[in-house]
PDB file with SEQRES, HELIX, SHEET and CRYST1 records, atoms N, CA, C and O in Angstrom:
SEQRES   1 A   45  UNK UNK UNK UNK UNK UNK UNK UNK UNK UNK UNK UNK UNK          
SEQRES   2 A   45  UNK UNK UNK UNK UNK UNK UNK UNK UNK UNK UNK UNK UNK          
SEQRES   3 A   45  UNK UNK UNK UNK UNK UNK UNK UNK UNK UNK UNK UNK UNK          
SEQRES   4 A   45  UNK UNK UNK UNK UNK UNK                                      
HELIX    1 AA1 UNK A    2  UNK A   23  1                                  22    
HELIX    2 AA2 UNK A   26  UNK A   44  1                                  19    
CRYST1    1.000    1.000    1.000  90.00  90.00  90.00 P 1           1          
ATOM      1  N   UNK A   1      10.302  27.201  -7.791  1.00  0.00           N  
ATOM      2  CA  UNK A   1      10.167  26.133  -8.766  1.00  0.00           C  
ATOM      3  C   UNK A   1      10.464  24.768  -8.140  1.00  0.00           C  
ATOM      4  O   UNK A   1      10.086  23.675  -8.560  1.00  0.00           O  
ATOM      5  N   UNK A   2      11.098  24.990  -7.221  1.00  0.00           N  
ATOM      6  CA  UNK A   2      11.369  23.216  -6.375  1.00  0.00           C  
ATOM      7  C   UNK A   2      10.721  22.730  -5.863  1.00  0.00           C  
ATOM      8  O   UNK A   2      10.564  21.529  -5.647  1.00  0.00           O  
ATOM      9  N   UNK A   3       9.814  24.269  -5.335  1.00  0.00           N  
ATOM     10  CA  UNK A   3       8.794  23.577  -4.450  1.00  0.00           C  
ATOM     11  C   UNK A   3       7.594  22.984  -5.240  1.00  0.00           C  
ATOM     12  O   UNK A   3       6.932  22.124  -4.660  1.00  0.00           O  
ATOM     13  N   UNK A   4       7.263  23.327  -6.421  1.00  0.00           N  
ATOM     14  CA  UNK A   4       6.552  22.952  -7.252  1.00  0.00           C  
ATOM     15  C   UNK A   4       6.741  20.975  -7.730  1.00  0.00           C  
ATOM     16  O   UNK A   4       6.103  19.926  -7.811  1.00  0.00           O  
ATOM     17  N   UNK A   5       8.043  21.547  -7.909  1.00  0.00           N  
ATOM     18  CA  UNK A   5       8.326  19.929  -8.529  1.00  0.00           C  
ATOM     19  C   UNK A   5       8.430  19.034  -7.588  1.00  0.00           C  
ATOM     20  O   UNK A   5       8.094  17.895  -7.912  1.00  0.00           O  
ATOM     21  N   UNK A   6       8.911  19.255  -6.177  1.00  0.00           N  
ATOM     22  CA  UNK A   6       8.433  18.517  -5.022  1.00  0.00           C  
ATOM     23  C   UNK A   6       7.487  18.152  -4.543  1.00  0.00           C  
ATOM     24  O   UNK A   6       7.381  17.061  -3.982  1.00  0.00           O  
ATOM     25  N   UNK A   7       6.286  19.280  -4.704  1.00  0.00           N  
ATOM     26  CA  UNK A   7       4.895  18.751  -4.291  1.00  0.00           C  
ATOM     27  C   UNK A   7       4.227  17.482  -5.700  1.00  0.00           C  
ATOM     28  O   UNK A   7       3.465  16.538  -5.492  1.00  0.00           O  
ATOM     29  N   UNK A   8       4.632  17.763  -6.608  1.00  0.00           N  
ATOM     30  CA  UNK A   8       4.767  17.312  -7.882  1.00  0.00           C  
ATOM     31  C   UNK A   8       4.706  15.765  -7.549  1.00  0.00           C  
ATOM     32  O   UNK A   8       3.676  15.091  -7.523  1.00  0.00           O  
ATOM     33  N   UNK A   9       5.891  15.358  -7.321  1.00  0.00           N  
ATOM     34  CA  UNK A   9       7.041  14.355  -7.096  1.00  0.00           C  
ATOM     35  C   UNK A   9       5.986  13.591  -5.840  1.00  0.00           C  
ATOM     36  O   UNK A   9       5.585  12.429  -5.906  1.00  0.00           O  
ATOM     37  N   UNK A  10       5.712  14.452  -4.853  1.00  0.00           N  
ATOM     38  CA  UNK A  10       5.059  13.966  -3.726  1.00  0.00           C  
ATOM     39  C   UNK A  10       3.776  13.120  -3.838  1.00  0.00           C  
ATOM     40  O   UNK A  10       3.437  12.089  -3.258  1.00  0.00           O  
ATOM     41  N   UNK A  11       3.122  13.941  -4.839  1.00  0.00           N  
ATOM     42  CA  UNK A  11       1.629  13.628  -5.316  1.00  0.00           C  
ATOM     43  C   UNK A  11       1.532  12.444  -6.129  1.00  0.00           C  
ATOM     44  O   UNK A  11       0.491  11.797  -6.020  1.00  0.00           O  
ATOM     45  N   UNK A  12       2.516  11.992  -7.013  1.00  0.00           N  
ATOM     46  CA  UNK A  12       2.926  10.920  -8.092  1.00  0.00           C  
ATOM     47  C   UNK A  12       3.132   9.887  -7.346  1.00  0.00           C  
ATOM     48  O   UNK A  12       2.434   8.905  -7.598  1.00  0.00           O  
ATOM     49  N   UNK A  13       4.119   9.785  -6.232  1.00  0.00           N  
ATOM     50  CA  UNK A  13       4.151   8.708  -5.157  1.00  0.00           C  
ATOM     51  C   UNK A  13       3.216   8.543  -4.495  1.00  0.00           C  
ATOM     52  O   UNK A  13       3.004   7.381  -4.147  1.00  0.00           O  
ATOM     53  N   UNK A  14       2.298   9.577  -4.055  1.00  0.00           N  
ATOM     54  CA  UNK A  14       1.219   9.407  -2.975  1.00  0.00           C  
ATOM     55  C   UNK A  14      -0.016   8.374  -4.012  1.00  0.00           C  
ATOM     56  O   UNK A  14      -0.507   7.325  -3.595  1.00  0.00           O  
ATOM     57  N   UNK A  15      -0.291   8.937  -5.273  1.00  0.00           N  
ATOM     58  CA  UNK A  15      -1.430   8.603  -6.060  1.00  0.00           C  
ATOM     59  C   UNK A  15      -0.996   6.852  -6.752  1.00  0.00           C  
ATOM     60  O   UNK A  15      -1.826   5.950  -6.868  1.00  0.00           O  
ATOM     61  N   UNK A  16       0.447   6.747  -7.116  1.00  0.00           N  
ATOM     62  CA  UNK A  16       0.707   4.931  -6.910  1.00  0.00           C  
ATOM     63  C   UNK A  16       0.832   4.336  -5.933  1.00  0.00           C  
ATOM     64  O   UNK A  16       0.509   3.153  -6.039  1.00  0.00           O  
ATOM     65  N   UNK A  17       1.204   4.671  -4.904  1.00  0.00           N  
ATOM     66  CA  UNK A  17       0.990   4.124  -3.671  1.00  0.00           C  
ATOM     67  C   UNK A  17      -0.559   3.721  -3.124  1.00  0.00           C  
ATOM     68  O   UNK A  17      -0.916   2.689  -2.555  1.00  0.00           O  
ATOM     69  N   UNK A  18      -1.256   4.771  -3.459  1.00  0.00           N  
ATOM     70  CA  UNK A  18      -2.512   4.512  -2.868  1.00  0.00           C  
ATOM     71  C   UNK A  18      -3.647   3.566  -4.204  1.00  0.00           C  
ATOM     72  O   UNK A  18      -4.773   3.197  -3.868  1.00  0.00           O  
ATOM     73  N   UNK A  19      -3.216   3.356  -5.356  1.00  0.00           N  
ATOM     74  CA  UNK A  19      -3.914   2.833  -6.810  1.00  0.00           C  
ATOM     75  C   UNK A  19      -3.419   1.385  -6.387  1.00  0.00           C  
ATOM     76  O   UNK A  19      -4.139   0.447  -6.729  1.00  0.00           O  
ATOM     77  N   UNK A  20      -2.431   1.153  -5.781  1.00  0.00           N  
ATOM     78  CA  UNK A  20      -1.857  -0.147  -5.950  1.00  0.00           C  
ATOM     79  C   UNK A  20      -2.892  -0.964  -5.220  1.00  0.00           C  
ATOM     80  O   UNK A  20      -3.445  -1.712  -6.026  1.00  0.00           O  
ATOM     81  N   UNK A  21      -3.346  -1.098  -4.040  1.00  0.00           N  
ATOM     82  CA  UNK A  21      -4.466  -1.751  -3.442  1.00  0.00           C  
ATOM     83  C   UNK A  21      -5.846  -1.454  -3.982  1.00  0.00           C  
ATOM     84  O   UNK A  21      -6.782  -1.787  -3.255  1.00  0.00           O  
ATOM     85  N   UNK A  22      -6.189  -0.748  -5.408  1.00  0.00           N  
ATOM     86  CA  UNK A  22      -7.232  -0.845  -5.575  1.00  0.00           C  
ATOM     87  C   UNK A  22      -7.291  -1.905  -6.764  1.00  0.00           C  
ATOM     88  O   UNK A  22      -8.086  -2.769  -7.133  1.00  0.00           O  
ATOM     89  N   UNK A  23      -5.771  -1.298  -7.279  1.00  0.00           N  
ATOM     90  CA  UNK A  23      -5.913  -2.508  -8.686  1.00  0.00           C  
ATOM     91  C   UNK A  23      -5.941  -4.078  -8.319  1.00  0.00           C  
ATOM     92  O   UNK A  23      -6.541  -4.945  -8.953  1.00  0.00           O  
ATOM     93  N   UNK A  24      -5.094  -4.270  -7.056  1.00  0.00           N  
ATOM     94  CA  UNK A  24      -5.235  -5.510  -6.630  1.00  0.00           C  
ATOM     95  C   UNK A  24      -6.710  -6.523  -6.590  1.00  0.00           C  
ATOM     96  O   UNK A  24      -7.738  -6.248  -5.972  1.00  0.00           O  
ATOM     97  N   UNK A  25      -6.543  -7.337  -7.154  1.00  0.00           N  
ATOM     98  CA  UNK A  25      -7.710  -8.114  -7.305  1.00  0.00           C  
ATOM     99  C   UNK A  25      -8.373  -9.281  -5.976  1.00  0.00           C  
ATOM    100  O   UNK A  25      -7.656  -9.480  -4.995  1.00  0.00           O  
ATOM    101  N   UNK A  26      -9.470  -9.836  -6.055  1.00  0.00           N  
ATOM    102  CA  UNK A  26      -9.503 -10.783  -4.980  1.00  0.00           C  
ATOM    103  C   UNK A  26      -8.298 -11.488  -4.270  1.00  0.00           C  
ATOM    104  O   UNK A  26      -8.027 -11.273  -3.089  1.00  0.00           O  
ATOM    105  N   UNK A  27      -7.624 -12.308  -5.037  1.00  0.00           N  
ATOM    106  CA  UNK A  27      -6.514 -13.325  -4.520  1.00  0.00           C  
ATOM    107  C   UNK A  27      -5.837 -12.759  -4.086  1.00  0.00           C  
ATOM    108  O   UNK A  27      -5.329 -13.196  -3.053  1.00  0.00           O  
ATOM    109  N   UNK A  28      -5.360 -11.285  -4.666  1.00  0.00           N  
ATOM    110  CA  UNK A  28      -4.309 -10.472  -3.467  1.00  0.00           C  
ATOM    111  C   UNK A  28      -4.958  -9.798  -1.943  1.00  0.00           C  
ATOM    112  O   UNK A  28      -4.339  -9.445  -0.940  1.00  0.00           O  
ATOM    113  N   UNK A  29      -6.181  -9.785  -2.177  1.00  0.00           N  
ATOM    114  CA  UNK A  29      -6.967  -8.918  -1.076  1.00  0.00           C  
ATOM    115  C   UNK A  29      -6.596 -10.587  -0.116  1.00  0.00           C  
ATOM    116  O   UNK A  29      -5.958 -10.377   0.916  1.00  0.00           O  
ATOM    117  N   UNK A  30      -6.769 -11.365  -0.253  1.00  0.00           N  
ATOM    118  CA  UNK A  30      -6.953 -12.660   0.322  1.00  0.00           C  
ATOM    119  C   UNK A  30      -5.536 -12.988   1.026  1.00  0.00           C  
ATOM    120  O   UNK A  30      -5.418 -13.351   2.197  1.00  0.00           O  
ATOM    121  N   UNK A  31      -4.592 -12.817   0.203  1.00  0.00           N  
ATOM    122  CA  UNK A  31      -3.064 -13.533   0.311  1.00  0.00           C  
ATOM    123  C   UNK A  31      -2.656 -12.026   1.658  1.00  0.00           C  
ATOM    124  O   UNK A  31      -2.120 -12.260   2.741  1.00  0.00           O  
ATOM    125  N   UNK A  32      -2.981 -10.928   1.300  1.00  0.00           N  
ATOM    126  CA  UNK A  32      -2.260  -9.634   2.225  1.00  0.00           C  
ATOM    127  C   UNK A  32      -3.439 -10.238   3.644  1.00  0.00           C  
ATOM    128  O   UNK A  32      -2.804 -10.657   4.612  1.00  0.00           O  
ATOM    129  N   UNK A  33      -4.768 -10.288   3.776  1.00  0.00           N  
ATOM    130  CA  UNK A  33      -5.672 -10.699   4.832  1.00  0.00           C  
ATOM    131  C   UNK A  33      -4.940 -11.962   5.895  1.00  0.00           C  
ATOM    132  O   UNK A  33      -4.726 -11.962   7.107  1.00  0.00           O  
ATOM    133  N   UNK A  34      -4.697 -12.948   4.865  1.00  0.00           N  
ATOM    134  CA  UNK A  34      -4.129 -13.898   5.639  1.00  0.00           C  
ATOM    135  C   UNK A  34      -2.927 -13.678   6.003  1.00  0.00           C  
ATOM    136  O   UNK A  34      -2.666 -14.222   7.077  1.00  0.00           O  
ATOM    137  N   UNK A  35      -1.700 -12.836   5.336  1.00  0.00           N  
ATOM    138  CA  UNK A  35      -0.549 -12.685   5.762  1.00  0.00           C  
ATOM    139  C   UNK A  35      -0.507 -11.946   7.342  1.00  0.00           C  
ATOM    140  O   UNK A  35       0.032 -12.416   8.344  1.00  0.00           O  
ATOM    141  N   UNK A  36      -1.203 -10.731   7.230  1.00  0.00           N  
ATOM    142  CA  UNK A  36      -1.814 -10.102   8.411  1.00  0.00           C  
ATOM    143  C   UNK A  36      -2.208 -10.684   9.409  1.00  0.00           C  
ATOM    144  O   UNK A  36      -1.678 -10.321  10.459  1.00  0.00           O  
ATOM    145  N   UNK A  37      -3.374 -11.903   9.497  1.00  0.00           N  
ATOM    146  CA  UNK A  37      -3.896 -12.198  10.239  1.00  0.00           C  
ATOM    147  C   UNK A  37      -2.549 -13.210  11.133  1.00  0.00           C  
ATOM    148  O   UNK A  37      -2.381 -13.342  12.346  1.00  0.00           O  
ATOM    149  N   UNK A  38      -1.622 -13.895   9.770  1.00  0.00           N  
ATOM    150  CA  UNK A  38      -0.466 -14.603  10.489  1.00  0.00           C  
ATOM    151  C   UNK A  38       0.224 -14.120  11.013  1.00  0.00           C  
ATOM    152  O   UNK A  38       0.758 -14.692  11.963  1.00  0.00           O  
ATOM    153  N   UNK A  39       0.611 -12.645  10.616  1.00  0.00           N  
ATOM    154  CA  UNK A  39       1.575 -11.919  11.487  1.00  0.00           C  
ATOM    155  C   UNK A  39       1.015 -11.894  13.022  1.00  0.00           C  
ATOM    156  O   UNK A  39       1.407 -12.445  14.050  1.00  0.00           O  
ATOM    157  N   UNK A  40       0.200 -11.235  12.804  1.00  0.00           N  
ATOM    158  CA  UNK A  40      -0.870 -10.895  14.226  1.00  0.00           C  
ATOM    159  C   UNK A  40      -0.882 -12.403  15.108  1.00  0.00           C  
ATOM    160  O   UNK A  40      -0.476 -12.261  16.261  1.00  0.00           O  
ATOM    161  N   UNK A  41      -1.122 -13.242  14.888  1.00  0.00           N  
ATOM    162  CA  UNK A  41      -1.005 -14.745  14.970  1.00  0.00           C  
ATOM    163  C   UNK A  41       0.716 -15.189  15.793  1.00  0.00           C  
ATOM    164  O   UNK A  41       0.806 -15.706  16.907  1.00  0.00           O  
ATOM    165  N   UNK A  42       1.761 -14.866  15.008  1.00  0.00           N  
ATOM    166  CA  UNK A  42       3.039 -14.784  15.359  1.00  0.00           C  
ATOM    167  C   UNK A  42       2.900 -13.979  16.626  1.00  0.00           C  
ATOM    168  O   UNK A  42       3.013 -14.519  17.726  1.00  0.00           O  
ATOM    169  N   UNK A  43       2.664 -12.741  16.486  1.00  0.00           N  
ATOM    170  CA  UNK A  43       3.361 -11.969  17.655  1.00  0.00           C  
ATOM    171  C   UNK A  43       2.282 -12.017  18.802  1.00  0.00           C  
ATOM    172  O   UNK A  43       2.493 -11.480  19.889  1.00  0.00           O  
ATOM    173  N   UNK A  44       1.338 -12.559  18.565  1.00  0.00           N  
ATOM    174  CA  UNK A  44       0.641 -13.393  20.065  1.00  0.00           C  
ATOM    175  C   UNK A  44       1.261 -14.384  20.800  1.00  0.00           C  
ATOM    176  O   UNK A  44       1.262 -14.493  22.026  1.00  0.00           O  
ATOM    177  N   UNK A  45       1.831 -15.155  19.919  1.00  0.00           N  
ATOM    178  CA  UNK A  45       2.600 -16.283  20.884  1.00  0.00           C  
ATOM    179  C   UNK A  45       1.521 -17.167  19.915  1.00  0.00           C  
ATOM    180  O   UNK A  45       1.448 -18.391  20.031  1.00  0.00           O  
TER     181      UNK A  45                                                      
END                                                                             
């Protein structure tokens, strides 16, 4: 039964984790692109 409610538990985190970047709309696709590209940007020098 644990293992049940663990895979359970697993699947619930896996399925919001992965919904969250779809619900995201343009301006967030935009704001995470540029954050990225600045990081990447930073650790070039």
């Amino acid at each position: 039964m644990r293992g049940v409610i663990g895979a359970v538990v697993v699947a619930l985190v896996l399925s919001v984790a992965l919904a969250a970047p779809v619900a995201a709309g343009p301006f967030e696709d935009g704001v995470a692109a540029y954050d990225s590209v600045a990081v990447l940007q930073t650790l070039a020098g």
